[in-house]
Every structure is written in structure tokens, then in C-alpha cells.
BABA-402624 format. One line per field, with one value per residue: residue number from 1; residue in one letter; x, y, z negated of N, C-alpha, C, O in turn. Coordinates in Angstrom, 2 decimals, always signed. Each point is the difference from the previous one (the first is absolute). Layout:
# residues N
seq <- (NUM, ...) $
type <- (A, ...) $
n_x <- (X, ...) $
n_y <- (Y, ...) $
n_z <- (Z, ...) $
ca_x <- (X, ...) $
ca_y <- (Y, ...) $
ca_z <- (Z, ...) $
c_x <- (X, ...) $
c_y <- (Y, ...) $
c_z <- (Z, ...) $
o_x <- (X, ...) $
o_y <- (Y, ...) $
o_z <- (Z, ...) $
***
This chain:
# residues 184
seq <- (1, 2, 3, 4, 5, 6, 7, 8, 9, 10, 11, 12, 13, 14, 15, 16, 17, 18, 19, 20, 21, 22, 23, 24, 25, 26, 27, 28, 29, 30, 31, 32, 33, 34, 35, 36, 37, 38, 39, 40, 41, 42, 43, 44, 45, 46, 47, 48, 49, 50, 51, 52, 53, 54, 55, 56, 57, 58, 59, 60, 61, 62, 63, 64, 65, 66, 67, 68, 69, 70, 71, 72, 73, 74, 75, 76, 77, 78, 79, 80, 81, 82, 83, 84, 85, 86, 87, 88, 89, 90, 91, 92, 93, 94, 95, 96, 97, 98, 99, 100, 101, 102, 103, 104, 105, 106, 107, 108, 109, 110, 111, 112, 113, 114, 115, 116, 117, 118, 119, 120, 121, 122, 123, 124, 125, 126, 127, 128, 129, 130, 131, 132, 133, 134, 135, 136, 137, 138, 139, 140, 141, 142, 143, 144, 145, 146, 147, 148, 149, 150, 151, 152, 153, 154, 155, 156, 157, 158, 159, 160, 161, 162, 163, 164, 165, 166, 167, 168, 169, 170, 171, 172, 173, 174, 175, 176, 177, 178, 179, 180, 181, 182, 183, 184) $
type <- (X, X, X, X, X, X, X, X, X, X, X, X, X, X, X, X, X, X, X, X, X, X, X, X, X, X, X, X, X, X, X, X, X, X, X, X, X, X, X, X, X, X, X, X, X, X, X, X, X, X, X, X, X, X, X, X, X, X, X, X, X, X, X, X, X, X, X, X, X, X, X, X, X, X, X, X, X, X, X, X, X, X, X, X, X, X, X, X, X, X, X, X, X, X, X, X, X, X, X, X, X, X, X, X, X, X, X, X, X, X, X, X, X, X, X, X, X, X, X, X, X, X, X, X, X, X, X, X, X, X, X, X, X, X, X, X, X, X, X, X, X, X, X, X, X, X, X, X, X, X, X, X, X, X, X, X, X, X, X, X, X, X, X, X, X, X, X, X, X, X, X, X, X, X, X, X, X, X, X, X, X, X, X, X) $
n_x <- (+17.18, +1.26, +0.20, -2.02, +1.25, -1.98, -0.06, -0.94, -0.38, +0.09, -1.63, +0.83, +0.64, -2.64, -0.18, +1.67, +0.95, +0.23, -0.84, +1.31, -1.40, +1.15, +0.44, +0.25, +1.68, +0.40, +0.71, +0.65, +0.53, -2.81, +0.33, +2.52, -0.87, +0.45, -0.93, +1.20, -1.86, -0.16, -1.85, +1.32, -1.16, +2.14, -0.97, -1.08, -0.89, -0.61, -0.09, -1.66, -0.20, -1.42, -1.49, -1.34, +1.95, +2.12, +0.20, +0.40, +2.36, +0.40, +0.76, +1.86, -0.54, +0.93, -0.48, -2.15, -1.35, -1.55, +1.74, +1.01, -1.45, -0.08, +0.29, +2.18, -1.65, -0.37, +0.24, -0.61, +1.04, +1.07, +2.08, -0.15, +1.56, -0.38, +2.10, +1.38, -0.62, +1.29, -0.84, +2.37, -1.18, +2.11, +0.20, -1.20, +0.54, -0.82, -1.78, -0.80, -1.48, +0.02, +2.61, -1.73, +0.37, -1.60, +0.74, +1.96, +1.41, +1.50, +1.27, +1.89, +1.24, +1.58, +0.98, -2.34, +0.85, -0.32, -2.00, +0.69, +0.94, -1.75, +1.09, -1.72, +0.86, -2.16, +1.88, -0.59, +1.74, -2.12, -1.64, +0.63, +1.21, +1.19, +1.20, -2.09, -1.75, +0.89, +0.10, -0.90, -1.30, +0.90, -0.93, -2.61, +0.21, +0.27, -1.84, -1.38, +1.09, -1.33, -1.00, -2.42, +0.37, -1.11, +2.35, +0.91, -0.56, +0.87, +2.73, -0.63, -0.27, +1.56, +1.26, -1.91, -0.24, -0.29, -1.24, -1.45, +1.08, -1.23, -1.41, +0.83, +1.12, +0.75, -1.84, +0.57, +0.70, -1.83, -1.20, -1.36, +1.32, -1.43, +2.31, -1.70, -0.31, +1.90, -1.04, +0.14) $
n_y <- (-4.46, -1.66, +0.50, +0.78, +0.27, +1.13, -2.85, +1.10, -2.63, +0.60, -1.75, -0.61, +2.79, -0.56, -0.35, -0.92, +1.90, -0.79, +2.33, -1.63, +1.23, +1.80, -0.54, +1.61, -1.42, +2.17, -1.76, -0.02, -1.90, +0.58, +1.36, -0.50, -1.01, -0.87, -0.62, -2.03, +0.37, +2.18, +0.85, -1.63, -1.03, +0.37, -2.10, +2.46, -2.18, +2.21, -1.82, -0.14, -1.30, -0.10, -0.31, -0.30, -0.90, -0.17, +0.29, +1.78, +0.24, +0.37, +1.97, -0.54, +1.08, -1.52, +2.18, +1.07, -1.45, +0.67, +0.11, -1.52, +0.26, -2.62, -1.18, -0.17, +1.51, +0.07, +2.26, -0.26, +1.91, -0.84, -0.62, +0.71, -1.68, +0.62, +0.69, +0.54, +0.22, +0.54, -1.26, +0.40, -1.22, +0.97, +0.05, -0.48, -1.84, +0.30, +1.37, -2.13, +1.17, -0.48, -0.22, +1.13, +0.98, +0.55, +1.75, +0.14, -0.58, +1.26, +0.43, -1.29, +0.60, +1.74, +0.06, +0.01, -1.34, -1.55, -0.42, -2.26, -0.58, +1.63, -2.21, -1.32, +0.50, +1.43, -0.48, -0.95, -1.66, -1.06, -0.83, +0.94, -0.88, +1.72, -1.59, -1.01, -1.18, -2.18, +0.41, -0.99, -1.56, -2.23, -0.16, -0.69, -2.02, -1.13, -0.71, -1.37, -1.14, +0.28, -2.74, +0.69, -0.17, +1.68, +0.71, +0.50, +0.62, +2.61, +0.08, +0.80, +2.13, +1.59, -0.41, +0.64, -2.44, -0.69, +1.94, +0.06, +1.93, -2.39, +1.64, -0.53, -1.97, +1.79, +0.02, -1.72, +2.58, -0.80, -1.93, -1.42, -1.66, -0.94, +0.15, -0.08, -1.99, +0.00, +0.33, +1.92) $
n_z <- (-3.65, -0.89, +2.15, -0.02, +2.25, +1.26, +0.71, +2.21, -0.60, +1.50, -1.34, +2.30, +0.92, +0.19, +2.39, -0.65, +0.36, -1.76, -0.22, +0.50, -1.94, +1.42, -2.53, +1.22, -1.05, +1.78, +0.52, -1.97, -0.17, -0.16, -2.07, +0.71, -1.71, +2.50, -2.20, +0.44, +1.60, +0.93, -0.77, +0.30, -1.75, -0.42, -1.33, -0.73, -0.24, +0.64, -0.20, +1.11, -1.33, +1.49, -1.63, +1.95, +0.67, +1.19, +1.80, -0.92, +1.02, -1.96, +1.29, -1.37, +2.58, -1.95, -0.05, -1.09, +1.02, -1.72, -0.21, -1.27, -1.60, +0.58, -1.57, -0.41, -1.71, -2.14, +0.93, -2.27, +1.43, -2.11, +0.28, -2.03, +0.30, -2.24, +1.41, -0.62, +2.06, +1.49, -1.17, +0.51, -0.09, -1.38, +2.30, -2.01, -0.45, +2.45, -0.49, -1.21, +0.73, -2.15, +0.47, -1.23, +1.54, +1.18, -0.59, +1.23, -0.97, -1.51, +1.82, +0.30, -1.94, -0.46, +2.28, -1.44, -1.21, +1.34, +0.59, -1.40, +2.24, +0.48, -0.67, -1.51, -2.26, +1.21, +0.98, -1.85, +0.54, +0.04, +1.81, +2.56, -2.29, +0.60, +1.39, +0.59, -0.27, +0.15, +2.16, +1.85, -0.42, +1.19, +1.68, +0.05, +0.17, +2.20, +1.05, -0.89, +1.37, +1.66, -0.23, -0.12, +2.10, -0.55, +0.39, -2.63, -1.76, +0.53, -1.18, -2.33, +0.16, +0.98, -2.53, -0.83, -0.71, +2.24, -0.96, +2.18, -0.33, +1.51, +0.78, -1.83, -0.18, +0.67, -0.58, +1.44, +0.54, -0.74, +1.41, -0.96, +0.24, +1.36, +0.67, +2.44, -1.38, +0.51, +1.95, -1.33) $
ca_x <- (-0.32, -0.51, -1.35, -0.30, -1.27, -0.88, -0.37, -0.71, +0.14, -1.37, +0.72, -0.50, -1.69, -0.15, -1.26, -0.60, +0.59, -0.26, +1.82, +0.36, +0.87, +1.15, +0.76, +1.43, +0.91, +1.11, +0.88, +0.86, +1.00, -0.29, -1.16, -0.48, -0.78, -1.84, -0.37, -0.86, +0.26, +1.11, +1.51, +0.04, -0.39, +0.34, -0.40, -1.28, -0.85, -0.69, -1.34, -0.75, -0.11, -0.71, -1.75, -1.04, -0.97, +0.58, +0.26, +1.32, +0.72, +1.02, +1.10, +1.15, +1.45, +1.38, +1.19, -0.55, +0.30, -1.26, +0.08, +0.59, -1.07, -1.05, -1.45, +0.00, -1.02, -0.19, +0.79, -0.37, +0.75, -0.89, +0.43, +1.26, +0.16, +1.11, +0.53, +0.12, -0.94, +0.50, +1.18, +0.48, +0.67, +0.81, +1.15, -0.50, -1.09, -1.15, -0.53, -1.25, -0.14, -0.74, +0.16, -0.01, +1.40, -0.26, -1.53, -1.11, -0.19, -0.91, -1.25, -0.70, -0.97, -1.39, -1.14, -0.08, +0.02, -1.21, -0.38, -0.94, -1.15, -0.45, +1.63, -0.54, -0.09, +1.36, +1.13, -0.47, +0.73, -0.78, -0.37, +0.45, +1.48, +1.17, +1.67, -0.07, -1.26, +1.13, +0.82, -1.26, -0.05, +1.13, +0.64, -0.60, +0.64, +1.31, -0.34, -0.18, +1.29, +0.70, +1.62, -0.37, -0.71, -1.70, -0.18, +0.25, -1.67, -1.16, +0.35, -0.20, -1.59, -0.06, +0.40, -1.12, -0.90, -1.69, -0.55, -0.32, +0.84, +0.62, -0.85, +0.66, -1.37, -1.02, -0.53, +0.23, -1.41, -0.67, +0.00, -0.20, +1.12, -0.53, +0.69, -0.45, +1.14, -0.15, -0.66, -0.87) $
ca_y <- (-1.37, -1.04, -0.79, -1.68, -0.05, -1.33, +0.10, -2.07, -0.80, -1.01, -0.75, -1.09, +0.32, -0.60, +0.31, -0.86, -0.66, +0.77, -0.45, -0.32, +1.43, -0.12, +1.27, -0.49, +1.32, -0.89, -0.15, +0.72, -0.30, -0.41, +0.99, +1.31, -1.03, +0.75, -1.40, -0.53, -1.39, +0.11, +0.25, -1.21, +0.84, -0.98, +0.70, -0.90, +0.22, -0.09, -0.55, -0.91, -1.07, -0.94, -0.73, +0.02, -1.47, -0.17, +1.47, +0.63, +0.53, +1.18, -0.49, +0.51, -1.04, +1.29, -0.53, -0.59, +0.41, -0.14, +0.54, -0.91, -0.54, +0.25, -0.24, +1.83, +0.44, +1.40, +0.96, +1.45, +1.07, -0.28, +0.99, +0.24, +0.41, +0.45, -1.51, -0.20, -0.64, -1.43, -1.01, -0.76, -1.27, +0.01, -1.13, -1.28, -0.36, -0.20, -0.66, +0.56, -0.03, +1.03, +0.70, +1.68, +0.51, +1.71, +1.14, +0.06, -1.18, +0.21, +1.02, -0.62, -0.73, +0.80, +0.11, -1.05, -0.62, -0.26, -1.29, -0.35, +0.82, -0.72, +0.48, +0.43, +0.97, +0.88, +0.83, +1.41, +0.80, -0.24, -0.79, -0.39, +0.80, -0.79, +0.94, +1.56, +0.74, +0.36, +0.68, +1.54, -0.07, +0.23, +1.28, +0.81, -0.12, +0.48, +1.33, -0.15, -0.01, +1.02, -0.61, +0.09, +1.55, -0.33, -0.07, -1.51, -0.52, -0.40, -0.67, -1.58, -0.29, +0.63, -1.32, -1.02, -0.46, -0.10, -0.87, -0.95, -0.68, -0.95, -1.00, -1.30, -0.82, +1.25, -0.07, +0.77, +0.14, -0.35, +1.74, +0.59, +0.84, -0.51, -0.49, -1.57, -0.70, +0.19, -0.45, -0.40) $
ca_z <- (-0.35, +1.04, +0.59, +0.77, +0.82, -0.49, +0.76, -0.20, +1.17, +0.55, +0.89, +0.14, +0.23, +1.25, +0.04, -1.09, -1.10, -0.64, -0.19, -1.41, -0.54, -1.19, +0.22, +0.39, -0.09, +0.44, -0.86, +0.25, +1.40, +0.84, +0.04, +1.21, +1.33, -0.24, -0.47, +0.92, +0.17, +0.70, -1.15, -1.21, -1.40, -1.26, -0.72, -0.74, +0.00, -0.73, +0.77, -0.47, +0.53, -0.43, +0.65, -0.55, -0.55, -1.49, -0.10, +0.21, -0.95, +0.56, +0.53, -0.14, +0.26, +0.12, +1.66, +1.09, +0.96, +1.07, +1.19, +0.62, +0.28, +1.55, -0.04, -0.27, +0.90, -0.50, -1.21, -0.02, -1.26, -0.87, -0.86, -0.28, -1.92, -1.00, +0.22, -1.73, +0.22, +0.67, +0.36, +0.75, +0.06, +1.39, +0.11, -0.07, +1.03, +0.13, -1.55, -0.34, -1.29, -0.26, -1.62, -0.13, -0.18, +0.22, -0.42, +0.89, -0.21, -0.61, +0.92, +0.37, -0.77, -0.50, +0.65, +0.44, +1.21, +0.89, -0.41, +1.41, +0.21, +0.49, +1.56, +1.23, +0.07, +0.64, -0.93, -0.98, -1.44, -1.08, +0.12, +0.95, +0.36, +0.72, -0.21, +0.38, -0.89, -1.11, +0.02, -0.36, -1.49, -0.73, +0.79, -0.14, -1.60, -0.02, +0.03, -1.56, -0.80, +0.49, +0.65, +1.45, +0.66, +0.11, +1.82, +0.20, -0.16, +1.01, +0.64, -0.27, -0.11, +1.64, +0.33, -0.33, +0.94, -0.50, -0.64, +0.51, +0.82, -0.62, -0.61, +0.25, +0.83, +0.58, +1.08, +1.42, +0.54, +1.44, +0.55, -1.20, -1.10, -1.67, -0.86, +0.21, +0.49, +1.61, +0.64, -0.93) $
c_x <- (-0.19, -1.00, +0.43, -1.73, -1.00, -0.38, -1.58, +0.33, -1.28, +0.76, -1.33, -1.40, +0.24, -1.35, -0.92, +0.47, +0.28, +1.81, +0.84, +0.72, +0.82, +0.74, +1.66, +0.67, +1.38, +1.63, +0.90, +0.82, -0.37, -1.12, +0.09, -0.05, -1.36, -0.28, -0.74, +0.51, +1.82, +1.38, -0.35, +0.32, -0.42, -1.19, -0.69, -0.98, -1.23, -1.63, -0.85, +0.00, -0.92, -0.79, -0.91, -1.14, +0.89, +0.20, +1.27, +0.37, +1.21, +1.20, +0.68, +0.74, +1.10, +1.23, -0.18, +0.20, -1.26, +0.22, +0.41, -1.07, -0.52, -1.51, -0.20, -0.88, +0.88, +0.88, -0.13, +0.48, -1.27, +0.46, +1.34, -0.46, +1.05, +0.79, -0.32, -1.64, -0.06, +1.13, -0.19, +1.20, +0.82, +0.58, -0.64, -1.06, -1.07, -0.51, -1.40, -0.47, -1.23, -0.11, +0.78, +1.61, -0.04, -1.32, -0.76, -0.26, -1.35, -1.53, -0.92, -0.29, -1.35, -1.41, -0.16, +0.33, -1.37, -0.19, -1.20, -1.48, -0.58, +0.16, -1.40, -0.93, +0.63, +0.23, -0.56, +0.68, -0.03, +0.05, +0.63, +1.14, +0.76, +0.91, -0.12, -0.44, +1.21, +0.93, -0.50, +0.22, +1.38, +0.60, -0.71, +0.72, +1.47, -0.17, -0.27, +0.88, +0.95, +0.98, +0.10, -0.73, -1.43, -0.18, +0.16, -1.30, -0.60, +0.60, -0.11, -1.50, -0.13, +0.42, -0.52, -0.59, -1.79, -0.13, -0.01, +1.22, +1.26, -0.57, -0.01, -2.27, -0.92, -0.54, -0.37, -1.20, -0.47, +0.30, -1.11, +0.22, -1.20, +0.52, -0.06, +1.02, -0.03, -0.87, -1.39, -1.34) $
c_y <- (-0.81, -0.45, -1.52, -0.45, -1.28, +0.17, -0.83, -0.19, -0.71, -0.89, -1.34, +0.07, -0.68, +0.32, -1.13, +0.06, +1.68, +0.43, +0.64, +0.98, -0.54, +1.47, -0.30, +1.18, -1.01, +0.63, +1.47, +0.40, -0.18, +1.24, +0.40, -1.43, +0.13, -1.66, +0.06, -1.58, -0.24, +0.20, -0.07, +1.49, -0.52, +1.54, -0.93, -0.23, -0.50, -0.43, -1.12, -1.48, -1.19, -0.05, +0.86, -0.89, +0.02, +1.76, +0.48, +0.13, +0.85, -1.00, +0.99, -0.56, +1.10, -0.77, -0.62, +0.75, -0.08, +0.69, -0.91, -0.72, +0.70, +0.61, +2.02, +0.48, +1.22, +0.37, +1.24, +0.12, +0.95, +1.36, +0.03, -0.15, +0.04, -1.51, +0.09, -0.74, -1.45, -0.74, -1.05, -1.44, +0.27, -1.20, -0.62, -0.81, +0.06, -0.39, +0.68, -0.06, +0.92, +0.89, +1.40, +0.08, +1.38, +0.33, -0.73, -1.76, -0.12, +0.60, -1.03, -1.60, +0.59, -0.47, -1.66, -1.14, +0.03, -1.34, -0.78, +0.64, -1.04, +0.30, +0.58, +1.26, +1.25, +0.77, +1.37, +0.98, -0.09, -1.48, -0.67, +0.35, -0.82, +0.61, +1.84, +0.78, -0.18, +0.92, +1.20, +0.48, +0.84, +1.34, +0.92, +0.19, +1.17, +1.60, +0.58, +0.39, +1.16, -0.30, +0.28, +1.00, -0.79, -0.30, -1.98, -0.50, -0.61, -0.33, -2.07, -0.10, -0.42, -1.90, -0.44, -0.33, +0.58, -1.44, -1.46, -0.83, -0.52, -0.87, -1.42, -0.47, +0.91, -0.53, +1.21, +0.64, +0.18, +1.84, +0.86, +0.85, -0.59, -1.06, -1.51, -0.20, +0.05, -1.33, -0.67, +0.75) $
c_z <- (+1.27, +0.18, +0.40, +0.70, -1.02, +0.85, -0.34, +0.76, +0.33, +1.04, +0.03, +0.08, +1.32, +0.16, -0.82, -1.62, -1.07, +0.33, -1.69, -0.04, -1.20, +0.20, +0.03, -0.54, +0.01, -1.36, +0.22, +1.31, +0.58, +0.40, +0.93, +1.49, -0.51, +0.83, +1.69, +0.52, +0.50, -1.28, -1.76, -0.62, -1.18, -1.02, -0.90, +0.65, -1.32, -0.13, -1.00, +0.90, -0.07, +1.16, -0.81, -1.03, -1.35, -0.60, +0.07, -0.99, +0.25, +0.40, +0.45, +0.78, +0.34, +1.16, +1.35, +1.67, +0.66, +1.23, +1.07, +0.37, +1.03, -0.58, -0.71, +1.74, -0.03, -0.95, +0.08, -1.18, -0.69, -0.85, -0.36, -1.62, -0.12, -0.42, -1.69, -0.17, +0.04, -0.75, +0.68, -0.26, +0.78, +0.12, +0.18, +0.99, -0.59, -1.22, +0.37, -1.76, -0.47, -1.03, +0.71, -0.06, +0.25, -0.01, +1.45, -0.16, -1.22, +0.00, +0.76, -0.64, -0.36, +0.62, +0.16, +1.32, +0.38, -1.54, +1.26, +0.46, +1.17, +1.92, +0.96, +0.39, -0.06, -1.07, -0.34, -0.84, -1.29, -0.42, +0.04, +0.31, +0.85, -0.10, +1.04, -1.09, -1.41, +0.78, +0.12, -1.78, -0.54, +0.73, -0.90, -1.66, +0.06, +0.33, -1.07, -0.98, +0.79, +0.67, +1.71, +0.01, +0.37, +1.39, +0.43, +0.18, +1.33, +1.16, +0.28, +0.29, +1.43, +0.76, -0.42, +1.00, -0.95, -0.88, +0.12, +0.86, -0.77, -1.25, +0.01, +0.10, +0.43, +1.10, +0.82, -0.28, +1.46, +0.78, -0.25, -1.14, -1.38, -0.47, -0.58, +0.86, +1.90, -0.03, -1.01, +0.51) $
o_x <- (-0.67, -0.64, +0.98, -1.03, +0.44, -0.27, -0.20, +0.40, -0.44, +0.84, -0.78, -0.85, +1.11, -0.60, -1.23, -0.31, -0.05, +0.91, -0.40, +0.98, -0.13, +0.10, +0.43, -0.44, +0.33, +0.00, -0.03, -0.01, +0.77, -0.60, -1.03, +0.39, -0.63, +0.29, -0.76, +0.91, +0.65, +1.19, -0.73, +0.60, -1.13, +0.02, +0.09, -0.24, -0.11, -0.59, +0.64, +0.13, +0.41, +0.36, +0.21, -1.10, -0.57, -0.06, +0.54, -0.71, +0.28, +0.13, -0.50, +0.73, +0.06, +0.50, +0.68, +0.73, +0.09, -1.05, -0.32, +0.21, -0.19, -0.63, -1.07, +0.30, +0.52, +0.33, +0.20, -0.16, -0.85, -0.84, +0.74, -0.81, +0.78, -0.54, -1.17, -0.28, -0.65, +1.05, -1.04, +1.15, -0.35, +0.20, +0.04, -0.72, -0.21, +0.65, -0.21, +0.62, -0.53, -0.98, +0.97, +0.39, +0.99, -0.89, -1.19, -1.04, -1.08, -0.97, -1.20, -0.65, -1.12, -0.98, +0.82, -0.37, -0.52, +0.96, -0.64, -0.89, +0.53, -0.36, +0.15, -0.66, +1.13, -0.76, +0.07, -0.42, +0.94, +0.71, +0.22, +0.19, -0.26, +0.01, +0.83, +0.71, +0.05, +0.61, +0.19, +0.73, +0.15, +0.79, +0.75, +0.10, +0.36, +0.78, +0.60, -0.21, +1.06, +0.86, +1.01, -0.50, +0.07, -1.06, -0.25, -0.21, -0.50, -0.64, +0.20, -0.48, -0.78, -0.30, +0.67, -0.23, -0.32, +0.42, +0.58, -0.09, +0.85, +0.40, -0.48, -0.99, -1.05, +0.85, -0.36, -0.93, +0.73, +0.48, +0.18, -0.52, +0.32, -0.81, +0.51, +0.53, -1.18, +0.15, -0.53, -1.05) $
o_y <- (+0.45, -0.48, -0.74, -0.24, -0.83, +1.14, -0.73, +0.83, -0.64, +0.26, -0.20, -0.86, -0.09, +0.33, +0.11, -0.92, +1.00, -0.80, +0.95, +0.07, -0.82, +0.71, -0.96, +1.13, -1.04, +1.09, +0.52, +1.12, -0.49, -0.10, +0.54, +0.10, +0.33, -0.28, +0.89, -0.68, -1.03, -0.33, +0.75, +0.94, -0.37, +1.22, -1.22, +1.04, -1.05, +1.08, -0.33, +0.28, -0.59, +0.12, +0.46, +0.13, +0.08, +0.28, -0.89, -0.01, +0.14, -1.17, +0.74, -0.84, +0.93, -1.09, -0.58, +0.98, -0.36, +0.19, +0.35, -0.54, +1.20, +0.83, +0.62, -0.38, +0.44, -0.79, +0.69, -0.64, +0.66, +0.78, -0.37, +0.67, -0.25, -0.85, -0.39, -0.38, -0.75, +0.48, -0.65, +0.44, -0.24, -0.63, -0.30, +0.77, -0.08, -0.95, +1.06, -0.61, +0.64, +0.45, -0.01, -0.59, +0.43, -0.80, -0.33, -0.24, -0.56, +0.00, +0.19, -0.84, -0.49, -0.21, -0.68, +0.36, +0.94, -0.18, +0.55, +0.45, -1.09, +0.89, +0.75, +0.24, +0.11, +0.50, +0.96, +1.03, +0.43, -0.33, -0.81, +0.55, -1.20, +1.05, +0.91, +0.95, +1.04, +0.36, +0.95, +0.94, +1.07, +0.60, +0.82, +1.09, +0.81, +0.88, +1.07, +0.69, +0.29, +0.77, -0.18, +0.52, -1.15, -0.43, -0.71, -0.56, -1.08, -0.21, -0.81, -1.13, -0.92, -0.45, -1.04, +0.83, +0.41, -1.16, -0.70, -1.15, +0.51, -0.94, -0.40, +0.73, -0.61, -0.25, +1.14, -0.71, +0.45, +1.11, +1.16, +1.02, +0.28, -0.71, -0.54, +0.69, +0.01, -0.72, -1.08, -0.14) $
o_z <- (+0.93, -0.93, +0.11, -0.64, -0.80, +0.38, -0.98, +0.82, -0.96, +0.85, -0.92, -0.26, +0.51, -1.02, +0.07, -0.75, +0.73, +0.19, -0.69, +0.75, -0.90, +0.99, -0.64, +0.21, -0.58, -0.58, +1.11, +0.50, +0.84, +1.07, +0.41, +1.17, -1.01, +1.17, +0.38, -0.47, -0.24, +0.02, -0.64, +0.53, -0.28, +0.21, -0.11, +0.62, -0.64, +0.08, -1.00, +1.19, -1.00, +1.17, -1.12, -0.54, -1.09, -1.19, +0.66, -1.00, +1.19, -0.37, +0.85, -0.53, +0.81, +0.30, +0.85, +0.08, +1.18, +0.60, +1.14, +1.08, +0.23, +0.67, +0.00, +1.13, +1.03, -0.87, +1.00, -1.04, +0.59, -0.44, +0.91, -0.64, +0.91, -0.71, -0.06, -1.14, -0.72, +0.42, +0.11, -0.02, +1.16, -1.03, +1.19, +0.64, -1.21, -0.43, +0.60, -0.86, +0.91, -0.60, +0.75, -1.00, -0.60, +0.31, -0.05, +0.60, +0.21, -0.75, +0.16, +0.63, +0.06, -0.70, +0.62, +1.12, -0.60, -0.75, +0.90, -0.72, +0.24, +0.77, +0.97, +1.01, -0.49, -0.84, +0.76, -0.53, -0.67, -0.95, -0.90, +1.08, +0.06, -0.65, +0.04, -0.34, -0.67, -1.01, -0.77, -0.32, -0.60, -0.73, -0.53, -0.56, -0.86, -0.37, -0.10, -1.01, -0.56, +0.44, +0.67, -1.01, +0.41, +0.46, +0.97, +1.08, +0.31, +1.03, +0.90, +0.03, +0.23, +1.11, +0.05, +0.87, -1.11, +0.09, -0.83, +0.43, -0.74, -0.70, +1.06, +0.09, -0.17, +0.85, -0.31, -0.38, +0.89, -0.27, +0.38, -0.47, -1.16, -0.60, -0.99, +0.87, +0.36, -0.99, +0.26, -0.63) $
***
């Protein structure tokens, strides 16, 4: 039976800014490139999108090329599923959307998007979801389902930022470290 790589991509982490997970599986004609900033890799990506303030929702972009993007930190090979997993849109351009076309699409409606939370506080898992704490979710789902090996887990866990980082309005803590604003 045919495979087909899943990768994540993390992209647009900065020492200020949370960076945005997505899972990538590149198209048929494209499984034996290995997705980076240097060589274009047509696939799915698969991911949540929004704010913390309005909350997320799923997004499906088929034919895409995140790799062509400057703002890609990061790619890590995630696993191998069964291509009868995946469909694919051949031929056609670039489409986003959010309707299930393969088991692994359906896999990841399953797992809630994030709903709004509060941007200024740190990210819990619970409370406090974003597009890291929904793919975590959705990998741990795919493991679930037997579509990934359990080594995926703690490969997506090893690319999470901390909690606290990127915290949108956070105030600076002093050198102190008790969490009053600097010069209070």
C-alpha cells in the first residue's frame, strides 16, 4: 500500500510572537521532496485559523505551497499514513475550504476548533486554546485512530512555545520576576 509523509510546519514564531502549527501532507507527485523554504511542495495543509478574541475554525488549503513562505520557522516529519487516507484535488489551483474529502480530513473536524479566549492569558490547553494546543489535539486523535505512530506526539510537543510566550498586552516582568509592571 502507498504512503504519503505528514509533516508540521511551524511558521511566523519570533522572539515575540506565538508560532502558527499546521499539518502538511504533500500531494502524490510531490512525497519524495522533503517541504522547505528552498523547494516548493504542492500539498494539504491542514490547520485552524483565527484570534483569540473571535476564536478559530478549520481550514483545508488544497494545492498549496507553505513552503514558499518566508515567514516557515520549522518542519518536522511526523509520520507516514496510508495515501487512501488523504485525498487530493489533482490539477487544480490553490482552494481553501472546510469540507472533509479523506478520513484524515475527517479526523480533523472531529477535534474542536479553539473558541474565544482571553489573548492575555497563558495558554493552558483547557481554557486557553490556540492553533498549537488544536494540533497537539488533532495528532493525539490521529494516533487514536492508528493513522500515526505515538512518536508523533512528542514530536509536536518538543515544537510548542511556553505557555507565556507571545502573550499579546503582557506586561514586562521586572527583574524581580513579581510580575509589576518595570519601573513600578
Amino acid at each position: 500500500m502507498a504512503s504519503c509523509p505528514v509533516y508540521l510546519l511551524v511558521s511566523g514564531r519570533t522572539s515575540k510572537s506565538r508560532g502558527h502549527f499546521s499539518i502538511f501532507i504533500p500531494n502524490a507527485s510531490e512525497v519524495n521532496k522533503v517541504p522547505s523554504k528552498a523547494q516548493p511542495c504542492i500539498g494539504t495543509k491542514i490547520h485552524v485559523v483565527g484570534n483569540p478574541f473571535s476564536g478559530f475554525y478549520h481550514e483545508f488549503k488544497r494545492n498549496d505551497n507553505p513552503c514558499g513562505s518566508q515567514s516557515l520557522n520549522t518542519v518536522v516529519l511526523l509520520g507516514s499514513i496510508p495515501s487512501a487516507l488523504h485525498v487530493e484535488l489533482n490539477g487544480q489551483k490553490m482552494s481553501t475550504d472546510n469540507i472533509a474529502l479523506g478520513a484524515l480530513d475527517a479526523a480533523a473536524l472531529q477535534v474542536p476548533a479553539p473558541g474565544p479566549s482571553d489573548a492575555r492569558a497563558p495558554v493552558d490547553g483547557v481554557l486557553n486554546r490556540r492553533c498549537q494546543e488544536w494540533t497537539m489535539e488533532y495528532v493525539q486523535h490521529l494516533v487514536r485512530l492508528g493513522y500515526l505512530d505515538s512518536s508523533a506526539v512528542q514530536l509536536v510537543q518538543d515544537q510548542r512555545d511556553p505557555p507565556t510566550h507571545g502573550i499579546m498586552l503582557r506586561r514586562e516582568e521586572n527583574s524581580s520576576g513579581d510580575g509589576s509592571a518595570p519601573g513600578s
